[in-house]
N, C-alpha and C positions, 0 to 999 in steps of 0.2 A: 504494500500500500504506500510505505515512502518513497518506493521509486517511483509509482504513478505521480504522488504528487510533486515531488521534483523536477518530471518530464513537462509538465501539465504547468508547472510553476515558470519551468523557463520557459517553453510555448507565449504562455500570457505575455510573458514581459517582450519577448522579441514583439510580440504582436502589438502591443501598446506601444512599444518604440516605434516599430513602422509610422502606423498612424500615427504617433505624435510629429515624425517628420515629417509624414505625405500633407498634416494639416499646415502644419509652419512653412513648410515652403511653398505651399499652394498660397498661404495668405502674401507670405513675403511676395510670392511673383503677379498676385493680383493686384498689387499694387502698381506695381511696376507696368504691367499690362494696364493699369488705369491710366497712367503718366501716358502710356503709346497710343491711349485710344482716345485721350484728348489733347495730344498732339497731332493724330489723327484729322480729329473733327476742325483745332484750327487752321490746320493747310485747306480742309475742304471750304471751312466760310470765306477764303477768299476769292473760291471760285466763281465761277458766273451764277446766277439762279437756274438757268438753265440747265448744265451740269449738275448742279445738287440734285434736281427735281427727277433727272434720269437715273441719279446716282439711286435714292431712295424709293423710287418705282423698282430697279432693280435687286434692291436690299444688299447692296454693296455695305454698308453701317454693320447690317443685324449679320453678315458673312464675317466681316473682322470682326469682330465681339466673340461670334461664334467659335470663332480660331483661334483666337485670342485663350480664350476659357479652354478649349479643348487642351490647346497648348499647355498650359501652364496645370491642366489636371494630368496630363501625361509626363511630365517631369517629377510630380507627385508623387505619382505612381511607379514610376521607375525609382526614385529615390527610398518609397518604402520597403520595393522589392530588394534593394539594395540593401537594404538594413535587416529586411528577416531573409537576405540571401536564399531566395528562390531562383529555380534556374529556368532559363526560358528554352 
């Protein structure tokens, strides 16, 4: 029964560590990804009205946001993998 809980004990902890980094660096890079997506948005307000108006019929905004976010959960996720050393 002590070896289960030993095994069981370290599992947890790998597992908590994961996710504590997959969350910290997802925050840390959503930040950073916020700075690029309103660096973003200011190159595009100087464009013409015109270009905006096709930009956002096309959802070119809601694509980088989406990529944006995608991105930075997949460095997450790699980073967690990393830490509970799973093999791909």
């Amino acid at each position: 029964m002590s070896a289960l809980t030993g095994v069981v004990g370290q599992m947890l902890m790998r597992v908590l560590a994961g996710l504590g980094i997959a969350f910290v660096s997802y925050q840390g890079l959503d930040e950073a990804f916020q700075q690029a997506s309103s660096a973003i948005n200011t190159y595009m307000d100087g464009a013409p009205s015109d270009v905006v108006a096709i930009f956002k019929i096309m959802g070119i905004y809601t694509a980088v946001k989406i990529y944006l976010a995608a991105w930075g959960a997949a460095i997450g996720v790699r980073l967690a993998f990393r830490v509970l050393r799973f093999t791909k």
